[in-house]
PQR file with spaces between the fields and no chain letter, atoms N, CA, C, O and H, PARSE charges and radii, in Angstrom:
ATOM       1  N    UNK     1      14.310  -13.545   21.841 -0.4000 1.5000
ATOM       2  CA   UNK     1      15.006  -13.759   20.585 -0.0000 2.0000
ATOM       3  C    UNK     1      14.563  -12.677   19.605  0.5500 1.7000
ATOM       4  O    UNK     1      13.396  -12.599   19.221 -0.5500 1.4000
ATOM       5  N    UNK     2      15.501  -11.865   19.221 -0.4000 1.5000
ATOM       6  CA   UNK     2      15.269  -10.685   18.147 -0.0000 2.0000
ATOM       7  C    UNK     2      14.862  -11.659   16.751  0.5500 1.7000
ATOM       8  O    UNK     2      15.045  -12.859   16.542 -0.5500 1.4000
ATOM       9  H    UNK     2      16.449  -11.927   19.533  0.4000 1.0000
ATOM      10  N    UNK     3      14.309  -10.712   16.013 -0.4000 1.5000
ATOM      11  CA   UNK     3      14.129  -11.129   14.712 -0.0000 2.0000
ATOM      12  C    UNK     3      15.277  -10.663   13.773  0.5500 1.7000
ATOM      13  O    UNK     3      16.034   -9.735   14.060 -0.5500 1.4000
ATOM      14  H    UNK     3      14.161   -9.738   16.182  0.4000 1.0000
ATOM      15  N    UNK     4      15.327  -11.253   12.837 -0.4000 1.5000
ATOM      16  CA   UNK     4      16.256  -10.409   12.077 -0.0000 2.0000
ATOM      17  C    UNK     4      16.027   -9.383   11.466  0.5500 1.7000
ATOM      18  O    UNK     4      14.914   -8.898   11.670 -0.5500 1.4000
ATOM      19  H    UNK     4      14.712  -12.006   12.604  0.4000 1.0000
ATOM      20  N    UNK     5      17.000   -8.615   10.449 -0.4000 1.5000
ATOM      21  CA   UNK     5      16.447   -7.471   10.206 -0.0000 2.0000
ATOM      22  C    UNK     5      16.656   -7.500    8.795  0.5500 1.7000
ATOM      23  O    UNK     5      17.714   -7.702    8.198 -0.5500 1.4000
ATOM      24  H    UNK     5      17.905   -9.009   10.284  0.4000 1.0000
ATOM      25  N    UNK     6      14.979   -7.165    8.115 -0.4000 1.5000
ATOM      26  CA   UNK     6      14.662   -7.439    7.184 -0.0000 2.0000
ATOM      27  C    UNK     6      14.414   -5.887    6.199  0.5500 1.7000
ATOM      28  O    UNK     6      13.483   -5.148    6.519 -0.5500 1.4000
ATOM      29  H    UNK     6      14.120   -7.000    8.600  0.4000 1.0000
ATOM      30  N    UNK     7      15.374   -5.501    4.959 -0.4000 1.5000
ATOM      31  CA   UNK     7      15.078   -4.513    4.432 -0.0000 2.0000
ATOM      32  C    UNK     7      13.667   -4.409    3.610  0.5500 1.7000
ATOM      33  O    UNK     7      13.352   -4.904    2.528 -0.5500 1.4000
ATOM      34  H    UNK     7      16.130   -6.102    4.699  0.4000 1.0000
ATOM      35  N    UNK     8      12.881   -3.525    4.583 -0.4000 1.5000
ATOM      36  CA   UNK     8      11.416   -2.768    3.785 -0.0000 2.0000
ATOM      37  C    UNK     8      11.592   -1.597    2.662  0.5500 1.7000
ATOM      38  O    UNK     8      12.418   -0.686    2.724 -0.5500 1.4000
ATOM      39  H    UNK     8      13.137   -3.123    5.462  0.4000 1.0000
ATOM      40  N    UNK     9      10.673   -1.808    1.660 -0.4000 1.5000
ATOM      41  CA   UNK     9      10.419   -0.665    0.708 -0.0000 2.0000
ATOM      42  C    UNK     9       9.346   -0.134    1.083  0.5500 1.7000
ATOM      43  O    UNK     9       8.601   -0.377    2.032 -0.5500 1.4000
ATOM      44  H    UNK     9      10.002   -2.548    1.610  0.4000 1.0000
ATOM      45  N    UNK    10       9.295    1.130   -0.293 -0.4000 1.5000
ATOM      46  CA   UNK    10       7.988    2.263   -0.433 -0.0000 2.0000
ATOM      47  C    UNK    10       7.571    1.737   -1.595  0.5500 1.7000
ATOM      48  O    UNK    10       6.457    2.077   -1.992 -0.5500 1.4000
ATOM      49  H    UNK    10       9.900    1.328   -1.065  0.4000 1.0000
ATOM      50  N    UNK    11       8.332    0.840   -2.356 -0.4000 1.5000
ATOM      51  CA   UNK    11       8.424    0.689   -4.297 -0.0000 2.0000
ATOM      52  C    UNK    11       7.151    1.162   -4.733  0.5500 1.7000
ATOM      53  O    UNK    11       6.996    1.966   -5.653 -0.5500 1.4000
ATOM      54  H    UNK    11       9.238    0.564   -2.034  0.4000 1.0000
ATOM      55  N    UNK    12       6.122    0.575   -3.959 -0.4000 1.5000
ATOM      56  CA   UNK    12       4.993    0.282   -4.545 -0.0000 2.0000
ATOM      57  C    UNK    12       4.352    1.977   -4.503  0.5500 1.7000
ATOM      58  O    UNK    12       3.842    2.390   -5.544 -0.5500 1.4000
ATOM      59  H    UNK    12       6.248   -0.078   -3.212  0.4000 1.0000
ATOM      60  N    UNK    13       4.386    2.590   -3.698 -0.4000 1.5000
ATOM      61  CA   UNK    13       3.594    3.780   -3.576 -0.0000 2.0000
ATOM      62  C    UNK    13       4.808    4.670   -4.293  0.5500 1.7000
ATOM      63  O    UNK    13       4.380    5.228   -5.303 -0.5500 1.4000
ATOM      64  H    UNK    13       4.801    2.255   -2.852  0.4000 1.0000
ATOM      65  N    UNK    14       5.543    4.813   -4.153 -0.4000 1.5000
ATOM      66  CA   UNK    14       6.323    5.687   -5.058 -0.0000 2.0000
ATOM      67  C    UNK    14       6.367    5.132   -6.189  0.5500 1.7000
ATOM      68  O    UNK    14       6.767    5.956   -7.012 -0.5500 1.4000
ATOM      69  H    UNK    14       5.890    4.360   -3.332  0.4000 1.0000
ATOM      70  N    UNK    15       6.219    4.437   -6.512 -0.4000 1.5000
ATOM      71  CA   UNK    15       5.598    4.244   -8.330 -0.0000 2.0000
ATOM      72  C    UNK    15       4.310    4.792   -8.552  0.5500 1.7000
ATOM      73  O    UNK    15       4.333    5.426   -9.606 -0.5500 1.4000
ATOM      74  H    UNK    15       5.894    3.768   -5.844  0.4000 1.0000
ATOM      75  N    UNK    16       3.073    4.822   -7.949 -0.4000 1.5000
ATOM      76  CA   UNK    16       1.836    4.758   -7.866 -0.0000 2.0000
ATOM      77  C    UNK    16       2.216    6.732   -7.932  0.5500 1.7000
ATOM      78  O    UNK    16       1.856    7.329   -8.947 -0.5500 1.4000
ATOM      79  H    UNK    16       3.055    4.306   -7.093  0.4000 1.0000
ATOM      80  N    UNK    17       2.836    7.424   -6.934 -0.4000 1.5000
ATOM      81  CA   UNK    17       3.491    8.573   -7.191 -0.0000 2.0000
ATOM      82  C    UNK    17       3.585    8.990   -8.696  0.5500 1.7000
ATOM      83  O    UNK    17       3.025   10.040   -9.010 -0.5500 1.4000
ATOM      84  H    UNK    17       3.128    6.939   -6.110  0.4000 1.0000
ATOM      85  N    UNK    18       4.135    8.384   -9.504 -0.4000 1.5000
ATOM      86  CA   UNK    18       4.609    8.743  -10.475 -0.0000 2.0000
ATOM      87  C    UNK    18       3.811    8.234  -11.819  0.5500 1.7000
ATOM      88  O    UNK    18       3.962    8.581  -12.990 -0.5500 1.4000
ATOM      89  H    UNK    18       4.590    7.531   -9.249  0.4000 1.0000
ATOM      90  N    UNK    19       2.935    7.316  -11.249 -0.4000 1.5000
ATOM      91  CA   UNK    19       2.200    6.464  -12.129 -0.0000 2.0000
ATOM      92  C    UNK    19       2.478    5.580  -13.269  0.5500 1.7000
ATOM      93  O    UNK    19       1.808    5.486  -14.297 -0.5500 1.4000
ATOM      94  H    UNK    19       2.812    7.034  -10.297  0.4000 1.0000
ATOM      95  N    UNK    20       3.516    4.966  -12.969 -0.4000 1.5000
ATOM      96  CA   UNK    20       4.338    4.119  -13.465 -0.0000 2.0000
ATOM      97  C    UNK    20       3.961    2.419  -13.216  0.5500 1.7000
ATOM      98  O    UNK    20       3.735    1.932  -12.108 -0.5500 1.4000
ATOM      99  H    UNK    20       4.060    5.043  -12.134  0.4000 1.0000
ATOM     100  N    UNK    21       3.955    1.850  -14.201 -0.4000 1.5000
ATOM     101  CA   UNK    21       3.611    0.444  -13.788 -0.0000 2.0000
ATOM     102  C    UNK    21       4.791   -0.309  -13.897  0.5500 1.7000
ATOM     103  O    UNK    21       5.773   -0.078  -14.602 -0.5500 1.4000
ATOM     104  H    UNK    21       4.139    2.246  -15.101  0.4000 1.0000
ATOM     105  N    UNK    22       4.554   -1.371  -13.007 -0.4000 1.5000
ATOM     106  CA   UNK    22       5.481   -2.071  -12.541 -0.0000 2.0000
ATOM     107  C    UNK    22       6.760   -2.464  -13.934  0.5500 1.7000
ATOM     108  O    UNK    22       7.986   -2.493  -13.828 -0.5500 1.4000
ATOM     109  H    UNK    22       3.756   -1.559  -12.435  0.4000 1.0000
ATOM     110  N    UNK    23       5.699   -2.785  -15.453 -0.4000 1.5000
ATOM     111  CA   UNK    23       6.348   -3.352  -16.137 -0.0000 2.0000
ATOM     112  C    UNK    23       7.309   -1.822  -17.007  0.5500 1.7000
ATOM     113  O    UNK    23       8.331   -1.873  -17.692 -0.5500 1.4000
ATOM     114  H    UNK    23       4.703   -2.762  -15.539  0.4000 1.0000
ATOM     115  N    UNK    24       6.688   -0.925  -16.715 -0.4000 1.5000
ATOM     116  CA   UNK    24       7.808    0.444  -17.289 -0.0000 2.0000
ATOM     117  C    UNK    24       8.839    0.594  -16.229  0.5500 1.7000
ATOM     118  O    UNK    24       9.923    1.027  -16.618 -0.5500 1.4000
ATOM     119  H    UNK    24       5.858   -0.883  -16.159  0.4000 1.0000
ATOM     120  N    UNK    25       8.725    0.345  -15.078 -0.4000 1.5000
ATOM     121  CA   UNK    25       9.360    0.489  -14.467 -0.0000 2.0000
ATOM     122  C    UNK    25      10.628   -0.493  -13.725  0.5500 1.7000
ATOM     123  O    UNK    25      11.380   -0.345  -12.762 -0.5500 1.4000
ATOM     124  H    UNK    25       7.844   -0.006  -14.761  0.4000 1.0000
ATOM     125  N    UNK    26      10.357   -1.727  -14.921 -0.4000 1.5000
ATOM     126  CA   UNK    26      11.229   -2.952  -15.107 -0.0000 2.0000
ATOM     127  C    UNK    26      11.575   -2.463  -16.115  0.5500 1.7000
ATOM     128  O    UNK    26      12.793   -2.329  -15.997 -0.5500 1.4000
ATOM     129  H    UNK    26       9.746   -1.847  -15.704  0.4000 1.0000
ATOM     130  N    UNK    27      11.198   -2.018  -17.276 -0.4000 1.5000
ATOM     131  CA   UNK    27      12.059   -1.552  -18.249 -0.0000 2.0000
ATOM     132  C    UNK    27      13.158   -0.697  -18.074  0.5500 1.7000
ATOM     133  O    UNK    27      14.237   -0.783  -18.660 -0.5500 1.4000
ATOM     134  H    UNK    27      10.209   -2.127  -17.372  0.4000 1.0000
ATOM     135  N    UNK    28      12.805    0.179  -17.189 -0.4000 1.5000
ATOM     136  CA   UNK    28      13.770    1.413  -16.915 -0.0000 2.0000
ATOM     137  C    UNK    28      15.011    0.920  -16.119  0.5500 1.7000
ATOM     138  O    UNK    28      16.159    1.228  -16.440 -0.5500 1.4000
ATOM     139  H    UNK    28      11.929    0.249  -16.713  0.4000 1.0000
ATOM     140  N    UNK    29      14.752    0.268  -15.244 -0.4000 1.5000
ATOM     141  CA   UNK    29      15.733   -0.355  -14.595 -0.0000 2.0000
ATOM     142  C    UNK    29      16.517   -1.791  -15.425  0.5500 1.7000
ATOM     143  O    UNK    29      17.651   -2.231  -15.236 -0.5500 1.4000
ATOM     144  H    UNK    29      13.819    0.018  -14.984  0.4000 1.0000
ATOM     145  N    UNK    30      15.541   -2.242  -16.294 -0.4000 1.5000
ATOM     146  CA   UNK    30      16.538   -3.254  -17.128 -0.0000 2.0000
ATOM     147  C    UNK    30      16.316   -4.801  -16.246  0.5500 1.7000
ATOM     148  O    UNK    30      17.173   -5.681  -16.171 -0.5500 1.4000
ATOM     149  H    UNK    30      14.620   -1.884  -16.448  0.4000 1.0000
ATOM     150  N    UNK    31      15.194   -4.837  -15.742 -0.4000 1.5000
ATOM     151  CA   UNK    31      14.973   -6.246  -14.751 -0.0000 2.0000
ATOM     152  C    UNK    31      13.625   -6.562  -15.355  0.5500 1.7000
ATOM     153  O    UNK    31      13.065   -5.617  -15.911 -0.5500 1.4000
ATOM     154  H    UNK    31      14.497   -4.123  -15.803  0.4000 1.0000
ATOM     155  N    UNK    32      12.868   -7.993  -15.340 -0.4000 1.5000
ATOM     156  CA   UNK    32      11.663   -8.424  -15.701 -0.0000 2.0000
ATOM     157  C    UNK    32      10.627   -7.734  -14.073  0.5500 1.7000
ATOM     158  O    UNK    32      10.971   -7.538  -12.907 -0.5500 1.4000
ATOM     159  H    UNK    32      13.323   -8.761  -14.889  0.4000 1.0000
ATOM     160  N    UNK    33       8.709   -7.476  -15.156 -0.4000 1.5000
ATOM     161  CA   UNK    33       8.030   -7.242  -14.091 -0.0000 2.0000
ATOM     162  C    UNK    33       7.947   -7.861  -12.749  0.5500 1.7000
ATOM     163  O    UNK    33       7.711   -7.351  -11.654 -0.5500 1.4000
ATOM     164  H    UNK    33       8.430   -7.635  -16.103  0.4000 1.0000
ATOM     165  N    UNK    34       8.213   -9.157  -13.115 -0.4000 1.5000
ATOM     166  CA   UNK    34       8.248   -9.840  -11.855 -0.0000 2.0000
ATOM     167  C    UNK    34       9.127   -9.848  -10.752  0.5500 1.7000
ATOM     168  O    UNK    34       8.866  -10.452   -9.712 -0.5500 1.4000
ATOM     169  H    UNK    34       8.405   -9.571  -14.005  0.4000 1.0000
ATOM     170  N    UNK    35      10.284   -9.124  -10.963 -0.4000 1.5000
ATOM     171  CA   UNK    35      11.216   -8.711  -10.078 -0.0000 2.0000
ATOM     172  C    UNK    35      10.612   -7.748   -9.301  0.5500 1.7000
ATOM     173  O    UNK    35      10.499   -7.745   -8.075 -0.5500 1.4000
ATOM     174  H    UNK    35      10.497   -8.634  -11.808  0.4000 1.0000
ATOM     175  N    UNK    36      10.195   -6.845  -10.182 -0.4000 1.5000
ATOM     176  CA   UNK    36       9.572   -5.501   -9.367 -0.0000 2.0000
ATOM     177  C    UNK    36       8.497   -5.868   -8.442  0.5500 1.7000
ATOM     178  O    UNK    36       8.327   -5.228   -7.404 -0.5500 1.4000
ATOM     179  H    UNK    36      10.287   -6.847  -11.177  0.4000 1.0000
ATOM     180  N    UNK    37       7.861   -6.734   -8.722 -0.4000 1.5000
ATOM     181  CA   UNK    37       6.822   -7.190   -7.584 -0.0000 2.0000
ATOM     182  C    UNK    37       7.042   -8.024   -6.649  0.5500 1.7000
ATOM     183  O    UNK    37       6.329   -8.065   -5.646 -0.5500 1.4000
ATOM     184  H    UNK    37       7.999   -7.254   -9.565  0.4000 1.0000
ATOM     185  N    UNK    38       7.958   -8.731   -6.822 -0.4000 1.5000
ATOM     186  CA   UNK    38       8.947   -9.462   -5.620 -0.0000 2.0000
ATOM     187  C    UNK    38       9.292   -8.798   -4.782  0.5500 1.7000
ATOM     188  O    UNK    38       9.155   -8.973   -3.572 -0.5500 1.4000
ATOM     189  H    UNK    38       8.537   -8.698   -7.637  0.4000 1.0000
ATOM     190  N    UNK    39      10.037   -7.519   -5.617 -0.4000 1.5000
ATOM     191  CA   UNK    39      10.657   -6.617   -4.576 -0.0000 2.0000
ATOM     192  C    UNK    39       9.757   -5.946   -3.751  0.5500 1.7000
ATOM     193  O    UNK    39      10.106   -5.642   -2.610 -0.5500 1.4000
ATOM     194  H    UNK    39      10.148   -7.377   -6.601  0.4000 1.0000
ATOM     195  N    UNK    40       8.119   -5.542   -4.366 -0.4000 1.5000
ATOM     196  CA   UNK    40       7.580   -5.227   -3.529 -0.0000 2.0000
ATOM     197  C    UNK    40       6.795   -5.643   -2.569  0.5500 1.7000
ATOM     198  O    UNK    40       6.165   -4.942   -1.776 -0.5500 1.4000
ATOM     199  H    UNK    40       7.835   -5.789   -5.293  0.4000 1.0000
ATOM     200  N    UNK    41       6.834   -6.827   -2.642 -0.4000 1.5000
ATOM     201  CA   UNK    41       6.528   -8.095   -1.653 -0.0000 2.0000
ATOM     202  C    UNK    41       6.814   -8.433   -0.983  0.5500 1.7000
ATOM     203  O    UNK    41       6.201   -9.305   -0.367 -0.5500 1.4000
ATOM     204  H    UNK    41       7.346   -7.396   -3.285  0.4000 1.0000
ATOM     205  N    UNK    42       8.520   -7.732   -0.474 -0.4000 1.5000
ATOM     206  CA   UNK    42       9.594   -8.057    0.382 -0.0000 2.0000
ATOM     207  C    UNK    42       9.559   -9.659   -0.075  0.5500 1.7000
ATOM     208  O    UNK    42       9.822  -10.412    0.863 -0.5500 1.4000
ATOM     209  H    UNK    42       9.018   -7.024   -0.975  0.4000 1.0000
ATOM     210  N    UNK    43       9.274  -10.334   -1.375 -0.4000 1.5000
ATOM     211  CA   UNK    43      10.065  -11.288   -1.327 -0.0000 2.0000
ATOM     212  C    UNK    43      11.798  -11.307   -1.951  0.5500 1.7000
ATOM     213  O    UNK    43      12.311  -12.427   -1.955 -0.5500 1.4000
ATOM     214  H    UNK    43       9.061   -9.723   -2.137  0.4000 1.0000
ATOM     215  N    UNK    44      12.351  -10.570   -2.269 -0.4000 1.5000
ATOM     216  CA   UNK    44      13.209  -10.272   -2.817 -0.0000 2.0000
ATOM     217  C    UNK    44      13.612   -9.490   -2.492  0.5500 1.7000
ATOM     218  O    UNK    44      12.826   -8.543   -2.537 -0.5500 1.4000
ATOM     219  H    UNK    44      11.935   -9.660   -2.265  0.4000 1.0000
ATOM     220  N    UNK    45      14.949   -9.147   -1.950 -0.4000 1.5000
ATOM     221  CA   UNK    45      16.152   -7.826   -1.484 -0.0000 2.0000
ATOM     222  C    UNK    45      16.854   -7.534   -2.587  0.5500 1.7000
ATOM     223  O    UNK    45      17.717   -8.323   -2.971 -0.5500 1.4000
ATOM     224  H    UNK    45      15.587   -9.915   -1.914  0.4000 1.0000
ATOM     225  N    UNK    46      16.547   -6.127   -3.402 -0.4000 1.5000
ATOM     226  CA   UNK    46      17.462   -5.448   -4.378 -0.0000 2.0000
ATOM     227  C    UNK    46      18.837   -5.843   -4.199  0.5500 1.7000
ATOM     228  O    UNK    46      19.205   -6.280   -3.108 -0.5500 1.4000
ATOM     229  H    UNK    46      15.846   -5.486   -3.090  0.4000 1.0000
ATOM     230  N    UNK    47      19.727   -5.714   -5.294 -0.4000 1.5000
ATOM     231  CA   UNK    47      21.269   -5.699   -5.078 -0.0000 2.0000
ATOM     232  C    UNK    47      21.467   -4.009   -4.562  0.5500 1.7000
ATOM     233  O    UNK    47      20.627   -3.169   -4.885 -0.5500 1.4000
ATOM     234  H    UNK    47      19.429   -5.360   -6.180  0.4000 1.0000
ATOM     235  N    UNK    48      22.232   -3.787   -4.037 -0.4000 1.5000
ATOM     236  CA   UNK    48      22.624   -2.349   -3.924 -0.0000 2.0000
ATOM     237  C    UNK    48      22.448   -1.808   -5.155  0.5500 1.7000
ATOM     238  O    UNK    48      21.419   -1.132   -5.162 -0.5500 1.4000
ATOM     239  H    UNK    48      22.914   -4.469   -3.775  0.4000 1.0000
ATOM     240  N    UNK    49      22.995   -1.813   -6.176 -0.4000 1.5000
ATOM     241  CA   UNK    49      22.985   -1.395   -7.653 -0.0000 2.0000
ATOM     242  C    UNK    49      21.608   -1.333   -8.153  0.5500 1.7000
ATOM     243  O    UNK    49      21.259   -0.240   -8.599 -0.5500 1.4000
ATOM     244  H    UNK    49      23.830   -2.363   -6.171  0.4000 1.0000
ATOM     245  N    UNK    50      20.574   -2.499   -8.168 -0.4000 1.5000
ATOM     246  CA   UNK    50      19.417   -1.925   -8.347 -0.0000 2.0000
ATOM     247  C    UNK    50      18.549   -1.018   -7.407  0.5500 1.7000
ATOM     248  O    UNK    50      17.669   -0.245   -7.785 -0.5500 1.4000
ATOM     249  H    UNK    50      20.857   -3.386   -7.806  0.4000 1.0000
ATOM     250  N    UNK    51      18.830   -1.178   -6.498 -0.4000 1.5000
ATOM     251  CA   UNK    51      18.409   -0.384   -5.236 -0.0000 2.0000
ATOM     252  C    UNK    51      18.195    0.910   -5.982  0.5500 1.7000
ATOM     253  O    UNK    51      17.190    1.530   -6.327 -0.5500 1.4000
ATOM     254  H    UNK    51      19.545   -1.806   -6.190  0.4000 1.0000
ATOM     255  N    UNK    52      20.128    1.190   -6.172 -0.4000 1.5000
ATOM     256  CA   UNK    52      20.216    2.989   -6.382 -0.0000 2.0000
ATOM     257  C    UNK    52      19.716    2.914   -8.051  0.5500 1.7000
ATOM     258  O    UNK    52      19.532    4.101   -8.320 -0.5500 1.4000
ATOM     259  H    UNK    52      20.944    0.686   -5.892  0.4000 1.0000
ATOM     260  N    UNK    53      19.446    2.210   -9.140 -0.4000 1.5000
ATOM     261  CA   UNK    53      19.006    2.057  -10.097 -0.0000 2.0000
ATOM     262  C    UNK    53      17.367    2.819   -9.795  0.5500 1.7000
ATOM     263  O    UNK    53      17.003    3.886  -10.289 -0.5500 1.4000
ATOM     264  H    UNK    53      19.596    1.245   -8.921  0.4000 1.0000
ATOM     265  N    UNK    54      16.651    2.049   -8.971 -0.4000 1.5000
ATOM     266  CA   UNK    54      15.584    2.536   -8.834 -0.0000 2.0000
ATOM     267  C    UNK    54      15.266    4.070   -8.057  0.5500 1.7000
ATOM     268  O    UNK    54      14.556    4.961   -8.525 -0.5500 1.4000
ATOM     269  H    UNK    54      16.947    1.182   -8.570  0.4000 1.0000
ATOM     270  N    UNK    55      15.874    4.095   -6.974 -0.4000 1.5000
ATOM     271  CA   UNK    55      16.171    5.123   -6.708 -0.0000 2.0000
ATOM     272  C    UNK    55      15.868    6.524   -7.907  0.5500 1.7000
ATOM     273  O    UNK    55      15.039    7.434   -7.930 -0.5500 1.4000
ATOM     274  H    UNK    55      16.451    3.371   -6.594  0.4000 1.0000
ATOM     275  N    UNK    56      16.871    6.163   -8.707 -0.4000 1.5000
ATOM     276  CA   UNK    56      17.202    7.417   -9.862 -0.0000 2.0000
ATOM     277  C    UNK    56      15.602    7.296  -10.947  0.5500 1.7000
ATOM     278  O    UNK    56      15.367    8.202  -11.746 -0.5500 1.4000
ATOM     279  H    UNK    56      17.544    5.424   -8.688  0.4000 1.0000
ATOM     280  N    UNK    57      14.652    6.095  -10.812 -0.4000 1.5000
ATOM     281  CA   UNK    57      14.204    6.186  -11.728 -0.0000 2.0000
ATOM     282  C    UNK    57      12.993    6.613  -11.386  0.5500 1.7000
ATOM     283  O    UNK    57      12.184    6.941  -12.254 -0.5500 1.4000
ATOM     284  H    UNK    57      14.844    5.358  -10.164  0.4000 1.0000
ATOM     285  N    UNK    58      12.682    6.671   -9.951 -0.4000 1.5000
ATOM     286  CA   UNK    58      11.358    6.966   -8.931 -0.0000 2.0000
ATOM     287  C    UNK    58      11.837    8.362   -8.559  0.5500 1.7000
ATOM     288  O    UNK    58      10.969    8.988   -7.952 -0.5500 1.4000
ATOM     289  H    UNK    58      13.339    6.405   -9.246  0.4000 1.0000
ATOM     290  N    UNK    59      13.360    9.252   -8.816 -0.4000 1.5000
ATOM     291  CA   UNK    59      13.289   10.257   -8.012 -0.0000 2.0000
ATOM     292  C    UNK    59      13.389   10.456   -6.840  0.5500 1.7000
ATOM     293  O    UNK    59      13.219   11.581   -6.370 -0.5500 1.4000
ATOM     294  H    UNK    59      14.065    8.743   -9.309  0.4000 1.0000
ATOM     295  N    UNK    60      13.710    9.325   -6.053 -0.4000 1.5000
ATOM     296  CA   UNK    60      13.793    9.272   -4.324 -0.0000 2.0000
ATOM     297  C    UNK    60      14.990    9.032   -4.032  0.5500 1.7000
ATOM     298  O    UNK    60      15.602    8.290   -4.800 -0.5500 1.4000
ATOM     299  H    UNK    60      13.849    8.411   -6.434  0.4000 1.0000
ATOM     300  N    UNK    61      15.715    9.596   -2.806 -0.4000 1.5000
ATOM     301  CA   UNK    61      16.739    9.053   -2.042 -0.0000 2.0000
ATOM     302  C    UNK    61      16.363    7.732   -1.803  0.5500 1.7000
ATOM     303  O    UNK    61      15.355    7.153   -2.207 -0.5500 1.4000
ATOM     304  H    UNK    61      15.219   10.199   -2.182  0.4000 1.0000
ATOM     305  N    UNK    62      17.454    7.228   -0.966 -0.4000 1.5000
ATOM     306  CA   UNK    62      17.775    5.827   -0.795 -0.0000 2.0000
ATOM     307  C    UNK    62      16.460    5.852    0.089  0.5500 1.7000
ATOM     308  O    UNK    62      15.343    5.677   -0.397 -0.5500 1.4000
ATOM     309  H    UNK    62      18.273    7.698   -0.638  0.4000 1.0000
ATOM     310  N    UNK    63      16.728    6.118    1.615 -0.4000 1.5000
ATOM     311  CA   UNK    63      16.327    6.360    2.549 -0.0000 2.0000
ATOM     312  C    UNK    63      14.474    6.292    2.471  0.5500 1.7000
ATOM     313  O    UNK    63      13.671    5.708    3.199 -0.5500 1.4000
ATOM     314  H    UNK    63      17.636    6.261    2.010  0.4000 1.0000
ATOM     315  N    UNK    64      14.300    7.069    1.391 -0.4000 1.5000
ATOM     316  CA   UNK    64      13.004    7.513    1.049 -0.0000 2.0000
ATOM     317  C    UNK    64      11.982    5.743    0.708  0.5500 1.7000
ATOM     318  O    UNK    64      10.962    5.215    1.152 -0.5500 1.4000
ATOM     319  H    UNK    64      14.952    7.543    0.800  0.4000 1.0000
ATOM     320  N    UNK    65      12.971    5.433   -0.242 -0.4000 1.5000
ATOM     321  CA   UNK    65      12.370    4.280   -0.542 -0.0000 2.0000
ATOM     322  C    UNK    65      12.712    3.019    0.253  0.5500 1.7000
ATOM     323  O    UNK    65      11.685    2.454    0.627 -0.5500 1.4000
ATOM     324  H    UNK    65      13.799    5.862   -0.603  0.4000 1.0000
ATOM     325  N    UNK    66      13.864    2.389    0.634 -0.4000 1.5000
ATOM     326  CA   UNK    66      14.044    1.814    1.766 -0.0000 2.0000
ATOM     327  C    UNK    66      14.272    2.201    3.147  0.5500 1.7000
ATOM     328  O    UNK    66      14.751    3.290    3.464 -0.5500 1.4000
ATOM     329  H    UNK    66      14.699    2.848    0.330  0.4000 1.0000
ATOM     330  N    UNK    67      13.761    0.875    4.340 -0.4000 1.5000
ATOM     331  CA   UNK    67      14.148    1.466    5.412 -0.0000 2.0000
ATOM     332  C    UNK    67      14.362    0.060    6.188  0.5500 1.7000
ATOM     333  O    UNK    67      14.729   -0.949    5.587 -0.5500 1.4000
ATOM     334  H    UNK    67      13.372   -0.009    4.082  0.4000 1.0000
ATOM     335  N    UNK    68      14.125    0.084    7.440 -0.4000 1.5000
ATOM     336  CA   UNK    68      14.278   -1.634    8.641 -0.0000 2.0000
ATOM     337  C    UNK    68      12.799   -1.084    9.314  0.5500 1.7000
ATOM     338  O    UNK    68      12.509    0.109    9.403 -0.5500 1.4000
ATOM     339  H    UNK    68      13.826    0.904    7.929  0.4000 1.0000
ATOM     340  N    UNK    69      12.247   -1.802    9.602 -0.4000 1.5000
ATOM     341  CA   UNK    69      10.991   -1.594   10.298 -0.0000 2.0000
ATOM     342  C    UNK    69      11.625   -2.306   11.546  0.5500 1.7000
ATOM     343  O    UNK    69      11.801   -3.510   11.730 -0.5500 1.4000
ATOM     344  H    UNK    69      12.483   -2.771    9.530  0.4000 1.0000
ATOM     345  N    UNK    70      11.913   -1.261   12.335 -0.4000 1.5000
ATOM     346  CA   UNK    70      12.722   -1.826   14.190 -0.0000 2.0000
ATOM     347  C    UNK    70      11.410   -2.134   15.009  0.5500 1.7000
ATOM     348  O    UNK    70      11.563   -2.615   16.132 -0.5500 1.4000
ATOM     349  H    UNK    70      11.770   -0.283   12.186  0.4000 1.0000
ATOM     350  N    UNK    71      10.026   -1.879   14.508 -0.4000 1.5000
ATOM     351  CA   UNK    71       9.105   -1.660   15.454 -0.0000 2.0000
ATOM     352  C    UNK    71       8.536   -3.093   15.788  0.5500 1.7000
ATOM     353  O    UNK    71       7.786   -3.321   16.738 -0.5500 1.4000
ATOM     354  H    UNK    71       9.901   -1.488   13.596  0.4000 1.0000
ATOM     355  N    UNK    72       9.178   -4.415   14.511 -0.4000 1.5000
ATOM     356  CA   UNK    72       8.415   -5.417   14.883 -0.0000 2.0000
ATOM     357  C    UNK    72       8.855   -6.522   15.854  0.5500 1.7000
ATOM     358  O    UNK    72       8.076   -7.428   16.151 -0.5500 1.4000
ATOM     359  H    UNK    72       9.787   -4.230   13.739  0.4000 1.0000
């Protein structure tokens, strides 16, 4: 039985990149801190829109910051 397939981030280290804390980086995107740490918790899957929101605000392609971890 496969697992499903669960979208992984970088959020956390590409902020740490830029040195941005979670709560500037809820500002920028227009969401509370606690989203941002959900998201980087994989408890929470971005909408597409915040996805590429963040994207633009970290400087990364999509790709860069999300991916599927096939290995588990």
């Amino acid at each position: 039985m496969s697992k499903p397939l669960e979208l992984q981030n970088k959020l956390r280290v590409a902020r740490a990149e830029k040195k941005i804390s979670q709560g500037e980086l809820a500002d920028m995107v227009g969401v509370s801190r606690q989203t941002i740490s959900s998201i980087e918790n994989n408890q929470f899957c971005p909408s597409a829109k915040l996805a590429l929101l963040l994207c633009i605000a970290l400087d990364k392609r999509f790709e860069e910051l999300f991916f599927f971890n096939l290995d588990e």
